[in-house]
Structure formats: C-alpha cells, structure tokens
N, CA, C, O and CB atoms as a CASP TS submission, in Angstrom:
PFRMAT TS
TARGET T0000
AUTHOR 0000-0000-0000
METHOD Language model
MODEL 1
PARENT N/A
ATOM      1  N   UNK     1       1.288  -9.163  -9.938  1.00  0.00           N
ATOM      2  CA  UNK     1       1.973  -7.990 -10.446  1.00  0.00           C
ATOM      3  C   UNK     1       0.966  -6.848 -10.597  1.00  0.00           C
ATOM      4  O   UNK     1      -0.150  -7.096 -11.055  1.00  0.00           O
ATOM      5  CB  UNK     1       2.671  -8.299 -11.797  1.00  0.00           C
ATOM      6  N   UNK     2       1.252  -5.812 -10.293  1.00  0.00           N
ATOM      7  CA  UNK     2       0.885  -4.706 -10.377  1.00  0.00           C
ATOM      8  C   UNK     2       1.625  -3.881 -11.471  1.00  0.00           C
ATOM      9  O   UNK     2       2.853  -3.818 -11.535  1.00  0.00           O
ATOM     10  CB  UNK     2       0.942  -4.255  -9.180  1.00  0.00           C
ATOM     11  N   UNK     3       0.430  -3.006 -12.665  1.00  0.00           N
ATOM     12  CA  UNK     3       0.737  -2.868 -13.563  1.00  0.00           C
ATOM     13  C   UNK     3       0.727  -1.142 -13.574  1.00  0.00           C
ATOM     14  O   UNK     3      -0.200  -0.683 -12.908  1.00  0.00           O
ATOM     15  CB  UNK     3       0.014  -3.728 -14.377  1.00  0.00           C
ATOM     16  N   UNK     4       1.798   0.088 -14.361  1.00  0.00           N
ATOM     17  CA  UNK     4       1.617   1.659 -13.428  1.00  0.00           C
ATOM     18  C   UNK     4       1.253   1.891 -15.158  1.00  0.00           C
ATOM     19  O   UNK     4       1.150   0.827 -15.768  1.00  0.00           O
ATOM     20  CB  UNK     4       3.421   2.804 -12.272  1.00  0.00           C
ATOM     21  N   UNK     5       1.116   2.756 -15.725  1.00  0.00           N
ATOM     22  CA  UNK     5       1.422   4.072 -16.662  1.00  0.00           C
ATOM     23  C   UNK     5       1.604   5.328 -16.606  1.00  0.00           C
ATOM     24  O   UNK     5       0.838   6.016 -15.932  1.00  0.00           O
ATOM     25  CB  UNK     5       0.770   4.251 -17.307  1.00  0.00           C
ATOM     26  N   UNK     6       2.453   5.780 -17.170  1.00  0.00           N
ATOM     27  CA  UNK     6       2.630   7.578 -16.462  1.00  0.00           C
ATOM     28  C   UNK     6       1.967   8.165 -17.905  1.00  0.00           C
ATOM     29  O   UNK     6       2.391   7.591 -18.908  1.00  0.00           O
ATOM     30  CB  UNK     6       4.843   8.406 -16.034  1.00  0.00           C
ATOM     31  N   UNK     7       1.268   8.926 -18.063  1.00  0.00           N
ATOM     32  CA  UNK     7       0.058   9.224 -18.439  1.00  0.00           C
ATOM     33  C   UNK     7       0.870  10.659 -19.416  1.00  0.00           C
ATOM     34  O   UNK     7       0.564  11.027 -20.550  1.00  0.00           O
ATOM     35  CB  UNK     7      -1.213   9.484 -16.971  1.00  0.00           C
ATOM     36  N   UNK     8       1.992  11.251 -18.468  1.00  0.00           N
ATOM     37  CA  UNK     8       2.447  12.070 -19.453  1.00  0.00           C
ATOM     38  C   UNK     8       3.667  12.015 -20.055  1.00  0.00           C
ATOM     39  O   UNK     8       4.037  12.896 -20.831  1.00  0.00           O
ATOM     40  CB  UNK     8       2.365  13.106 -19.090  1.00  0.00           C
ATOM     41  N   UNK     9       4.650  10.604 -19.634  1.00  0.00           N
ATOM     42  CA  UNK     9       5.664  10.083 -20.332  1.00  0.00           C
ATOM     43  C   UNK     9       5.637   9.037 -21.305  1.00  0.00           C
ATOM     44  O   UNK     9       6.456   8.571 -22.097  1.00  0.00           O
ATOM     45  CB  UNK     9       6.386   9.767 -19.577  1.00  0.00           C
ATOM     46  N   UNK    10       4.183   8.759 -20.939  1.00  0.00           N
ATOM     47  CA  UNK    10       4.100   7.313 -21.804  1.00  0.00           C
ATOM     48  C   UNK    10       4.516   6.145 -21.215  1.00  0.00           C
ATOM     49  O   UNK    10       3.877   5.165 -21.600  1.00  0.00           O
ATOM     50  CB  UNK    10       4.912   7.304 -23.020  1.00  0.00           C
ATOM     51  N   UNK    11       5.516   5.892 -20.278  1.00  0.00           N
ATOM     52  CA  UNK    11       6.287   5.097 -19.392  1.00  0.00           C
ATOM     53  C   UNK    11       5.459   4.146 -18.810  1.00  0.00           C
ATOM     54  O   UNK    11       4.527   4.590 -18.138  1.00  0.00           O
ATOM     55  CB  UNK    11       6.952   5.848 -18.393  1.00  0.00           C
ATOM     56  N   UNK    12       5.607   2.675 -18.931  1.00  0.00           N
ATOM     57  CA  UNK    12       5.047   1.714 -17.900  1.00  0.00           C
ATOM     58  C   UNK    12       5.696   0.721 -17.321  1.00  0.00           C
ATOM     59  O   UNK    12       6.613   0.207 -17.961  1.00  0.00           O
ATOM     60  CB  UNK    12       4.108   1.125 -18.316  1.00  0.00           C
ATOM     61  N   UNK    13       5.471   0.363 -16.367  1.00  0.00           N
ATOM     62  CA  UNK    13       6.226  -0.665 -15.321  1.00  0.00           C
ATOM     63  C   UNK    13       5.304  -1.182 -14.770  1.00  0.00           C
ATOM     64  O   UNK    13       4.116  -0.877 -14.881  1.00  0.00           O
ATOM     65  CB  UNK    13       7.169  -0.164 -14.245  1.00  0.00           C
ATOM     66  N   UNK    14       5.972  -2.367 -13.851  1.00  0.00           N
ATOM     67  CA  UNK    14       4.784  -3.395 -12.825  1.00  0.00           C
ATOM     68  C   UNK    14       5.991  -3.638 -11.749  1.00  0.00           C
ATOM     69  O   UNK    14       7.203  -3.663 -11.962  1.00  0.00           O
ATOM     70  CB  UNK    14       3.955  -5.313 -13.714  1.00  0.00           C
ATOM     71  N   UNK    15       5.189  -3.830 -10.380  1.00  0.00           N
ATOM     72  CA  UNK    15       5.945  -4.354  -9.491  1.00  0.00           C
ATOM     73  C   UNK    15       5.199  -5.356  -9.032  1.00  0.00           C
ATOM     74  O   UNK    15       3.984  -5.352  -9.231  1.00  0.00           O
ATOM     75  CB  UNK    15       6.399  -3.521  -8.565  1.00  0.00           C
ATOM     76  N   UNK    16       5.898  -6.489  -8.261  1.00  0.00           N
ATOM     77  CA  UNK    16       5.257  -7.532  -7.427  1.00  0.00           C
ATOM     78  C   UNK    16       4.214  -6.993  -6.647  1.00  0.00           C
ATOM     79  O   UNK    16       4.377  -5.794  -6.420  1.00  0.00           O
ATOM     80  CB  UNK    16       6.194  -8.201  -6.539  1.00  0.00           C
ATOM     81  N   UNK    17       3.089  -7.540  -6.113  1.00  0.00           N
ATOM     82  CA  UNK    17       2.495  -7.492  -5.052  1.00  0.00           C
ATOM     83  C   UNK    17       2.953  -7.833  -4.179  1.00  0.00           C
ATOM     84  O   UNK    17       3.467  -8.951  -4.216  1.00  0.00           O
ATOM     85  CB  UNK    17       1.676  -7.865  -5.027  1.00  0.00           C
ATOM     86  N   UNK    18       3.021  -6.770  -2.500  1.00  0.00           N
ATOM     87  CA  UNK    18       3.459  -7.637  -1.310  1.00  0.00           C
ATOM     88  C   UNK    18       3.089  -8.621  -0.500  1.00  0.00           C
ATOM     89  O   UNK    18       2.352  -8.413   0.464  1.00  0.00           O
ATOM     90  CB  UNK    18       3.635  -7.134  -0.633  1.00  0.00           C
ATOM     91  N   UNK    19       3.523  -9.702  -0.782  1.00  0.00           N
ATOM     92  CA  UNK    19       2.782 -11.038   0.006  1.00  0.00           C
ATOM     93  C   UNK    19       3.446 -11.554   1.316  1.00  0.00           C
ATOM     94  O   UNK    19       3.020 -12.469   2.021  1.00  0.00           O
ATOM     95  CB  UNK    19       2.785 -12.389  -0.994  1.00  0.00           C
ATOM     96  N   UNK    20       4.518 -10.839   1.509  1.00  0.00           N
ATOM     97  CA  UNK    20       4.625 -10.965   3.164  1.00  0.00           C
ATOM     98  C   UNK    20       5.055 -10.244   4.102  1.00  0.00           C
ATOM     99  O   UNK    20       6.039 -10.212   4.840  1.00  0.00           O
ATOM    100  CB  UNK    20       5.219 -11.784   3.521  1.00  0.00           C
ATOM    101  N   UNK    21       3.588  -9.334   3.833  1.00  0.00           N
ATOM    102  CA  UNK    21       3.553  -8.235   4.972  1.00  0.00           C
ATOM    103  C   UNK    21       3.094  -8.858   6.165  1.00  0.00           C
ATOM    104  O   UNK    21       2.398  -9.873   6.175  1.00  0.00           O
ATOM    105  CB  UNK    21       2.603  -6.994   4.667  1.00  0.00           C
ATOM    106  N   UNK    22       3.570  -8.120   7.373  1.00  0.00           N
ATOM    107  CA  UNK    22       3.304  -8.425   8.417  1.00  0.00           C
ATOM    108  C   UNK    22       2.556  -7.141   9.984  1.00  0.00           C
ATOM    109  O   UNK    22       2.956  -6.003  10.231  1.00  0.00           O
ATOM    110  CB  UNK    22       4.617  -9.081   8.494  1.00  0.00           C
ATOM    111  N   UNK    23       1.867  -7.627  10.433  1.00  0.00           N
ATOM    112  CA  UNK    23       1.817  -6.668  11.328  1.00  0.00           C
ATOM    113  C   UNK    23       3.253  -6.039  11.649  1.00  0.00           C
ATOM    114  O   UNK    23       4.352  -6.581  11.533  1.00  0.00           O
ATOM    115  CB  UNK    23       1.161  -7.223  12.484  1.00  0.00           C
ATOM    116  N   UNK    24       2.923  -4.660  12.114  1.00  0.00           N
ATOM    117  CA  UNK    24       3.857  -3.754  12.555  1.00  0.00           C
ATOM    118  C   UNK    24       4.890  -2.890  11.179  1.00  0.00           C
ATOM    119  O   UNK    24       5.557  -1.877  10.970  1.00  0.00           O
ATOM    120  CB  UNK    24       4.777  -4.720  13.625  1.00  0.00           C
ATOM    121  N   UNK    25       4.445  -4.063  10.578  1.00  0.00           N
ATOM    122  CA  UNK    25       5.480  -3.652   8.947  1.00  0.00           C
ATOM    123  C   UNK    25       5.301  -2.120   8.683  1.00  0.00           C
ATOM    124  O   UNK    25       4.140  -1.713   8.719  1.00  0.00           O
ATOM    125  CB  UNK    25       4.772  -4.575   7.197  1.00  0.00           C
ATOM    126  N   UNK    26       6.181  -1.320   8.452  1.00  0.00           N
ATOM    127  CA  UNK    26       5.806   0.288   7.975  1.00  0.00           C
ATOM    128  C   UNK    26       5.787   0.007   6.113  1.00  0.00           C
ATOM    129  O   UNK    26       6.514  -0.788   5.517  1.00  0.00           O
ATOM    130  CB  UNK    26       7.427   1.755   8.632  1.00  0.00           C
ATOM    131  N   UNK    27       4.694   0.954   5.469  1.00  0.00           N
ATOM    132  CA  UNK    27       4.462   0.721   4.376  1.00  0.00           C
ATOM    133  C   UNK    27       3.722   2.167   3.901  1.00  0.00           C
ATOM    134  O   UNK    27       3.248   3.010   4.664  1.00  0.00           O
ATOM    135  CB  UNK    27       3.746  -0.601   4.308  1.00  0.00           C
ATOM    136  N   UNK    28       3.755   2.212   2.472  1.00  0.00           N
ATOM    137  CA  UNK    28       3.570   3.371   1.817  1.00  0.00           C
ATOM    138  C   UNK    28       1.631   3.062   0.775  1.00  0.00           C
ATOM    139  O   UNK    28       1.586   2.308  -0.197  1.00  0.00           O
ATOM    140  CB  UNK    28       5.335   3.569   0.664  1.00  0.00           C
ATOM    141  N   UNK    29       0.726   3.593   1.145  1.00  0.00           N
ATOM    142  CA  UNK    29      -0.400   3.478   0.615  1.00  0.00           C
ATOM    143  C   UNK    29      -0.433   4.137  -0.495  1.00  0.00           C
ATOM    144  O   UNK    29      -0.149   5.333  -0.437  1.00  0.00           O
ATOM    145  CB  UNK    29      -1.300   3.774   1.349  1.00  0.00           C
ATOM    146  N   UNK    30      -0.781   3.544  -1.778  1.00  0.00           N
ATOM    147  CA  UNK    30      -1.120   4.422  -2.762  1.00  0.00           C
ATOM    148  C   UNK    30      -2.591   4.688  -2.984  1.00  0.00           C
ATOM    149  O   UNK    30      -3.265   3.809  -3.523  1.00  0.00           O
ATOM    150  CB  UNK    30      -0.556   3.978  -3.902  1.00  0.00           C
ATOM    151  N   UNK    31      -3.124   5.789  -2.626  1.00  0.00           N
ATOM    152  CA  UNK    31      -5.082   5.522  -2.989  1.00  0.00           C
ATOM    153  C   UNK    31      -4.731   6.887  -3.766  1.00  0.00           C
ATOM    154  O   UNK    31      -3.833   7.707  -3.953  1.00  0.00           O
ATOM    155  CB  UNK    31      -6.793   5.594  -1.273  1.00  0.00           C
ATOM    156  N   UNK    32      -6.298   6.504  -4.146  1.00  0.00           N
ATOM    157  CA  UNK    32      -6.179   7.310  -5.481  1.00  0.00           C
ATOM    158  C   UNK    32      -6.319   8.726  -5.047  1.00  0.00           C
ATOM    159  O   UNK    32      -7.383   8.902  -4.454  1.00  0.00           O
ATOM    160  CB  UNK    32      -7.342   6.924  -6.637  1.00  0.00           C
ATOM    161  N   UNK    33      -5.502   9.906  -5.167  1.00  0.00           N
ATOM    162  CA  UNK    33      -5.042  11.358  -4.844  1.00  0.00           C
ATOM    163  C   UNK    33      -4.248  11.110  -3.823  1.00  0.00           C
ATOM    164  O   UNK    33      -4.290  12.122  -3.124  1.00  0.00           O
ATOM    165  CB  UNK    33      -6.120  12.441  -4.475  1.00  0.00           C
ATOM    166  N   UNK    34      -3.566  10.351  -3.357  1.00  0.00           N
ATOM    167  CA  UNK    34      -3.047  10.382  -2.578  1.00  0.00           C
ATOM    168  C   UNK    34      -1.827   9.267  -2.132  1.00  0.00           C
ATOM    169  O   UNK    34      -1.942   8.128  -2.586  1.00  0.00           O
ATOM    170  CB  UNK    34      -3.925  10.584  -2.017  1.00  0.00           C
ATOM    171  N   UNK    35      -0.515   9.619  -1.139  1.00  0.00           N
ATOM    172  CA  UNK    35       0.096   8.130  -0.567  1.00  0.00           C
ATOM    173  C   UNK    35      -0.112   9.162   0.806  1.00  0.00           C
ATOM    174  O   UNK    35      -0.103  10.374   1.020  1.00  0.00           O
ATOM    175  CB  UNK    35       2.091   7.285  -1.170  1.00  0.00           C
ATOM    176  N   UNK    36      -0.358   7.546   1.804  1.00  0.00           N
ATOM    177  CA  UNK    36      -0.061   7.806   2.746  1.00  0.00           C
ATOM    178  C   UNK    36       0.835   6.893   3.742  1.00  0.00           C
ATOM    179  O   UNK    36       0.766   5.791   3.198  1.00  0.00           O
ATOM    180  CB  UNK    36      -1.029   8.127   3.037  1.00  0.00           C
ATOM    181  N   UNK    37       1.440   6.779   4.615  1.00  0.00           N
ATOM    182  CA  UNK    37       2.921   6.205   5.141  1.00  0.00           C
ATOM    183  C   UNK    37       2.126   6.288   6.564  1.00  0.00           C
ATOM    184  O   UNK    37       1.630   7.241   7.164  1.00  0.00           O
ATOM    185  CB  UNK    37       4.693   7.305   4.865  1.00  0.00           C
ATOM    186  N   UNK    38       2.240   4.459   6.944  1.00  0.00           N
ATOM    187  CA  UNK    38       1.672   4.114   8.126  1.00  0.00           C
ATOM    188  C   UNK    38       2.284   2.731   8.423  1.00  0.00           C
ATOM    189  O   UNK    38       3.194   2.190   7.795  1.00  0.00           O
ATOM    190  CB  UNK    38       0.127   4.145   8.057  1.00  0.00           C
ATOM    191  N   UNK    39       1.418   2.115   9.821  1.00  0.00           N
ATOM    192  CA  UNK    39       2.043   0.719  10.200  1.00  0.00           C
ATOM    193  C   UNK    39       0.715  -0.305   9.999  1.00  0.00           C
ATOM    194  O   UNK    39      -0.491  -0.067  10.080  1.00  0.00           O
ATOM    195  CB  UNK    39       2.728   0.699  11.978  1.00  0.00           C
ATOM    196  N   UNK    40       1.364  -1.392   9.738  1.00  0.00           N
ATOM    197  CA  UNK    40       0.034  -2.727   9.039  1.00  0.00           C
ATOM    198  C   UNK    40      -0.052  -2.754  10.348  1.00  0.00           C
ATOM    199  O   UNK    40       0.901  -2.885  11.116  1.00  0.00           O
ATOM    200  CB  UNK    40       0.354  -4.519   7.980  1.00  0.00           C
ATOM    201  N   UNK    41      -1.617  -2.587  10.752  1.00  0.00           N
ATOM    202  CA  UNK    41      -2.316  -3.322  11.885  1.00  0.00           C
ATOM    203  C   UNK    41      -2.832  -4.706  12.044  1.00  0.00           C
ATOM    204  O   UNK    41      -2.916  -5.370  13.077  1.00  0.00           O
ATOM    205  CB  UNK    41      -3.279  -2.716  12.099  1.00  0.00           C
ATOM    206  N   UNK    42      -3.154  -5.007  10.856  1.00  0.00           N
ATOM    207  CA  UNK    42      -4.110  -6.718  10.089  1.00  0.00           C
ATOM    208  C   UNK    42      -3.650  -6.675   8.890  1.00  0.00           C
ATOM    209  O   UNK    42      -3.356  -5.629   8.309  1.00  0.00           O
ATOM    210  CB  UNK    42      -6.118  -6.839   9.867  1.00  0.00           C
ATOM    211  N   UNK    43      -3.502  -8.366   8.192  1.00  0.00           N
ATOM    212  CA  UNK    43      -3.401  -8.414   7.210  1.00  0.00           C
ATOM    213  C   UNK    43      -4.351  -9.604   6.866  1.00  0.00           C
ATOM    214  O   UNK    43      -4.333 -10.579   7.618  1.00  0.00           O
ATOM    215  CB  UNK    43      -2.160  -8.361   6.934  1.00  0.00           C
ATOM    216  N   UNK    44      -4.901  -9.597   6.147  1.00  0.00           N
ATOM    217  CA  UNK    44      -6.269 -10.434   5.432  1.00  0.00           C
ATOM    218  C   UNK    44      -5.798 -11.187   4.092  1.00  0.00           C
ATOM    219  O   UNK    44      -4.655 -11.390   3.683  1.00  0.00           O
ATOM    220  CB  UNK    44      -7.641  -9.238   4.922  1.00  0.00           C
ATOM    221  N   UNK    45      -6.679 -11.434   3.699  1.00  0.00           N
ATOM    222  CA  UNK    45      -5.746 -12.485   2.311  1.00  0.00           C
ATOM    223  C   UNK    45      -5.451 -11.243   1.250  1.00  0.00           C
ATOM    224  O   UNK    45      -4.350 -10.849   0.863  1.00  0.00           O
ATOM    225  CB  UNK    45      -7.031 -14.093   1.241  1.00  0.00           C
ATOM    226  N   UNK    46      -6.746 -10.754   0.902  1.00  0.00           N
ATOM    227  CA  UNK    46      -6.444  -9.659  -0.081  1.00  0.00           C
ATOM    228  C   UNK    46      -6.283  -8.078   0.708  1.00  0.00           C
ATOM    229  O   UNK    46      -5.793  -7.246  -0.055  1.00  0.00           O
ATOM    230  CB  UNK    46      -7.768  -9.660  -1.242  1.00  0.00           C
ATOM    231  N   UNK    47      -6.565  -7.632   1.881  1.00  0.00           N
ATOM    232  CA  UNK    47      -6.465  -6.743   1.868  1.00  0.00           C
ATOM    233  C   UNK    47      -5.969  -6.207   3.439  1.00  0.00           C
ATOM    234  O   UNK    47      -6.390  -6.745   4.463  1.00  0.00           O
ATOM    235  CB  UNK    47      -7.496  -6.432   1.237  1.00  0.00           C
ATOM    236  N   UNK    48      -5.180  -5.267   3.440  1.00  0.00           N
ATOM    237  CA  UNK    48      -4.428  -4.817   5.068  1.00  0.00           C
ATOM    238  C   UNK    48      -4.959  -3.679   5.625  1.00  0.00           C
ATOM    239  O   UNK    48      -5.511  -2.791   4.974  1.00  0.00           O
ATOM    240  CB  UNK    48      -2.779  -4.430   5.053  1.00  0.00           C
ATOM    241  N   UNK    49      -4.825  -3.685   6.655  1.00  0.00           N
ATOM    242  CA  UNK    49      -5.031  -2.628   7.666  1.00  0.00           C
ATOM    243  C   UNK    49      -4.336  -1.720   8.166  1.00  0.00           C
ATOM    244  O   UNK    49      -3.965  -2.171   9.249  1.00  0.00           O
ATOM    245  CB  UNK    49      -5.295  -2.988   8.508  1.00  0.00           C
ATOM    246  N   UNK    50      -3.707  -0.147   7.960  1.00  0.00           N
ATOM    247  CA  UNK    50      -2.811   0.463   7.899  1.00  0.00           C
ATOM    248  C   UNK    50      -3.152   1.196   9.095  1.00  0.00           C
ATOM    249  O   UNK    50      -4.342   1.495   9.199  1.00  0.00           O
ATOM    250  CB  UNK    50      -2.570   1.026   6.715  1.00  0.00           C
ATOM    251  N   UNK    51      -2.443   1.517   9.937  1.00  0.00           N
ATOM    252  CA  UNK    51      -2.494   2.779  11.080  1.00  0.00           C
ATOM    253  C   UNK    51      -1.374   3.869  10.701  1.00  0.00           C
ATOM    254  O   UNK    51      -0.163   3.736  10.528  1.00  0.00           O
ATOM    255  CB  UNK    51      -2.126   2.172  12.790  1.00  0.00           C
ATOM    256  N   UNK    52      -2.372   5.210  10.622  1.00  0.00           N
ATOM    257  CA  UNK    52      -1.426   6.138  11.077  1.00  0.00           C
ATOM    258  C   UNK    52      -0.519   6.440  12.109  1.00  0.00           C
ATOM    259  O   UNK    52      -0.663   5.672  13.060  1.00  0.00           O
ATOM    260  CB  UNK    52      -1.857   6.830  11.101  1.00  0.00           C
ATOM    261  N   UNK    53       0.491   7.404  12.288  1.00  0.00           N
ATOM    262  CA  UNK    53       1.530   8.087  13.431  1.00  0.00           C
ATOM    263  C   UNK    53       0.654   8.593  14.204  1.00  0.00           C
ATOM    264  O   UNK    53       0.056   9.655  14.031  1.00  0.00           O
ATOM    265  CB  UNK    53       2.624   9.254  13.007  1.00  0.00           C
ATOM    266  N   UNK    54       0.497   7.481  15.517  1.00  0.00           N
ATOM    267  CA  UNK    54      -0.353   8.145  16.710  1.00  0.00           C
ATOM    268  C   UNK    54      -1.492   7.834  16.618  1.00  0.00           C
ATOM    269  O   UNK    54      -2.321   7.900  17.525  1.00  0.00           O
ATOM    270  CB  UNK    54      -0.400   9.528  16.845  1.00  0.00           C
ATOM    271  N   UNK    55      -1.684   7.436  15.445  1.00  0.00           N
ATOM    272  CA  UNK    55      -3.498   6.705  15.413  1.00  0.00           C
ATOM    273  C   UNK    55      -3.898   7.561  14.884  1.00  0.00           C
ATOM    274  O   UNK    55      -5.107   7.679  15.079  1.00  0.00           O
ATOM    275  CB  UNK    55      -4.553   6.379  16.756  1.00  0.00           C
ATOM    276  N   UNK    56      -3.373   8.488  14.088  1.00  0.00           N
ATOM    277  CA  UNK    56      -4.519   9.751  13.708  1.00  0.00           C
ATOM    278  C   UNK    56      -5.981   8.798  12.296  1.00  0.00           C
ATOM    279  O   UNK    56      -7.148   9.095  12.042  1.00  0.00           O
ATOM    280  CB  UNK    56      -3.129  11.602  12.545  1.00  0.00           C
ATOM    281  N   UNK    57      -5.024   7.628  11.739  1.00  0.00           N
ATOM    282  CA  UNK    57      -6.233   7.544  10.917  1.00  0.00           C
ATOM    283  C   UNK    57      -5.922   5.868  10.750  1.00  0.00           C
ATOM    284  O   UNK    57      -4.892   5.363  11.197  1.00  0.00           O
ATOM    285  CB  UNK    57      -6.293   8.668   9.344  1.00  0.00           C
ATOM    286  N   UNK    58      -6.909   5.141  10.081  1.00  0.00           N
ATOM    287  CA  UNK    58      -6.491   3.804  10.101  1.00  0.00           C
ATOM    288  C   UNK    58      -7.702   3.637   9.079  1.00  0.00           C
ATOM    289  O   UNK    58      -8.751   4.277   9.158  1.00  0.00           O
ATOM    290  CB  UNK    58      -6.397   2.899  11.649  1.00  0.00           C
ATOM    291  N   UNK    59      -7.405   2.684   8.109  1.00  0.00           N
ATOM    292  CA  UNK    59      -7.659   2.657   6.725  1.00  0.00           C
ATOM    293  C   UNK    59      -7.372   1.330   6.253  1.00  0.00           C
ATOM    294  O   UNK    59      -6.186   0.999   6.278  1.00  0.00           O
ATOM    295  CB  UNK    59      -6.897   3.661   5.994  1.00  0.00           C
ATOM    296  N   UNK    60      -8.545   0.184   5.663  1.00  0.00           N
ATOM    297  CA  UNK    60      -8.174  -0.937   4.900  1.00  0.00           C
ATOM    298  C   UNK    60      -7.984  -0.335   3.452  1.00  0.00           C
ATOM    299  O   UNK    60      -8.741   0.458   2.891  1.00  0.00           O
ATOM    300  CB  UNK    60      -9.279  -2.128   4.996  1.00  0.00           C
ATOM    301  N   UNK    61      -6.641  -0.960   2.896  1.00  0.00           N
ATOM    302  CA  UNK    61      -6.399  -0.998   1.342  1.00  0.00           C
ATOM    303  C   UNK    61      -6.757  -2.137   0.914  1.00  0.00           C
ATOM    304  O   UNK    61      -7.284  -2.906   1.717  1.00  0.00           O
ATOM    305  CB  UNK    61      -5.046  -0.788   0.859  1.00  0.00           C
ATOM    306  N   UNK    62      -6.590  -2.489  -0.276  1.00  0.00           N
ATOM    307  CA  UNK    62      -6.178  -3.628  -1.029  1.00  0.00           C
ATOM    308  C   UNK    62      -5.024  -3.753  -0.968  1.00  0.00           C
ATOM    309  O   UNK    62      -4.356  -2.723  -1.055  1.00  0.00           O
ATOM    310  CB  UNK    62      -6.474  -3.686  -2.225  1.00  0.00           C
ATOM    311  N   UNK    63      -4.276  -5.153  -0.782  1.00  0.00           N
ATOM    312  CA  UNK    63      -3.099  -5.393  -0.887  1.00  0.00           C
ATOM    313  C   UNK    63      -2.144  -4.743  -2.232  1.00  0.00           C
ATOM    314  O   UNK    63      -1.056  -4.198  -2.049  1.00  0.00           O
ATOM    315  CB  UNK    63      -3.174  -6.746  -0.798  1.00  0.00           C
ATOM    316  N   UNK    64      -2.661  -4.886  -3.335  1.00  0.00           N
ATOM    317  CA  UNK    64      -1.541  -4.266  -4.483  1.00  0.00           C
ATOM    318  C   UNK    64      -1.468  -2.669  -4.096  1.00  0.00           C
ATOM    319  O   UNK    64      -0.737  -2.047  -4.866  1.00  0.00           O
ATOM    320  CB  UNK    64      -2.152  -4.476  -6.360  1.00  0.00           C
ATOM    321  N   UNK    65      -2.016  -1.955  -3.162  1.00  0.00           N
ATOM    322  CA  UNK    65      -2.102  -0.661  -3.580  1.00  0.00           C
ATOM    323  C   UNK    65      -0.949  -0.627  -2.172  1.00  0.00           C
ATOM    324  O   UNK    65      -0.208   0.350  -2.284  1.00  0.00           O
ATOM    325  CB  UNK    65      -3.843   0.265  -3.708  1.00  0.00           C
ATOM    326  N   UNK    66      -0.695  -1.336  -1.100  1.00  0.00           N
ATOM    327  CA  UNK    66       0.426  -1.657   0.119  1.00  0.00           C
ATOM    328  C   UNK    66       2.186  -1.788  -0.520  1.00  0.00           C
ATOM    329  O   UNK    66       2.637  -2.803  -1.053  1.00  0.00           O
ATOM    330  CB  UNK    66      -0.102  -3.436   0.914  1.00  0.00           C
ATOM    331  N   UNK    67       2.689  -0.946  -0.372  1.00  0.00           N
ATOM    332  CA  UNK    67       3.915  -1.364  -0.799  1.00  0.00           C
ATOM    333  C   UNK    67       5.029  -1.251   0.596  1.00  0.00           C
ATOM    334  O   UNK    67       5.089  -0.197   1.230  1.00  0.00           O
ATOM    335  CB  UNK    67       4.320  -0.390  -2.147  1.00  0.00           C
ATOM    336  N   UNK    68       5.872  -2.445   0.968  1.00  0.00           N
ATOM    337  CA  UNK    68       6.532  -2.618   1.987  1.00  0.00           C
ATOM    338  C   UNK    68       7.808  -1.812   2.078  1.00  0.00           C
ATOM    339  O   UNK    68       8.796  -2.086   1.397  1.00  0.00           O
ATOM    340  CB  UNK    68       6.705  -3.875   2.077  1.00  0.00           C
ATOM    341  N   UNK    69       7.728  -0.155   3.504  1.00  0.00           N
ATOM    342  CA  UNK    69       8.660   0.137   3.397  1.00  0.00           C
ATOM    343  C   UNK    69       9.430   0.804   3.972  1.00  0.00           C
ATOM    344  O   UNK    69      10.567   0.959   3.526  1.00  0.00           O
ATOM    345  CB  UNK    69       8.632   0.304   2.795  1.00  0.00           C
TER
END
C-alpha cells in the first residue's frame, strides 16, 4: 500500500501497489514535480520501465510511484 497526504486539506488515503503490470501496459508516473503518462517497457521486481509517446523519454520508477492506466 501506498500511503498520500494532501498537505492543504489534511486528507489521507492509500492505494494498492501495482503488481501486475505488464509490458505494453499504459500507466500514469508520479515523480516528484511531476506525472507523466507512458507505456511499461520492463518490469523488474521493484521497479518498471516507462516509455514515452514516440520515445521522446524513457525513465525507471519505482513500482509504487506506477499506477495502471
């Protein structure tokens, strides 16, 4: 589980971690300043391989920060 806080509502939640991502899967990156929306190239135990639209960029996350979508 992945744990959030919203910092100016006070508000917290958790979601599952995705554990069965797959190549080709489209998914939403959360890094820190930023999401970015790409396709899993690799997936590793803890951590995936995201490609941008067209290849412009390609980027390992950590799996909790991968959300399937």
């Amino acid at each position: 589980m992945v744990g959030y806080l919203c910092e100016q509502c006070a508000n917290a939640w958790t979601r599952p971690v995705e554990e069965d991502l797959e190549v080709y899967d489209i998914v939403r990156v959360d890094l820190p300043g930023a999401t970015r929306y790409g396709t899993v190239w690799q997936v590793e135990d803890d951590r995936v391989q995201v490609r941008g639209a067209g290849g412009q960029w390609l980027l390992w996350a950590e799996r909790w920060q991968v959300i399937l979508y």
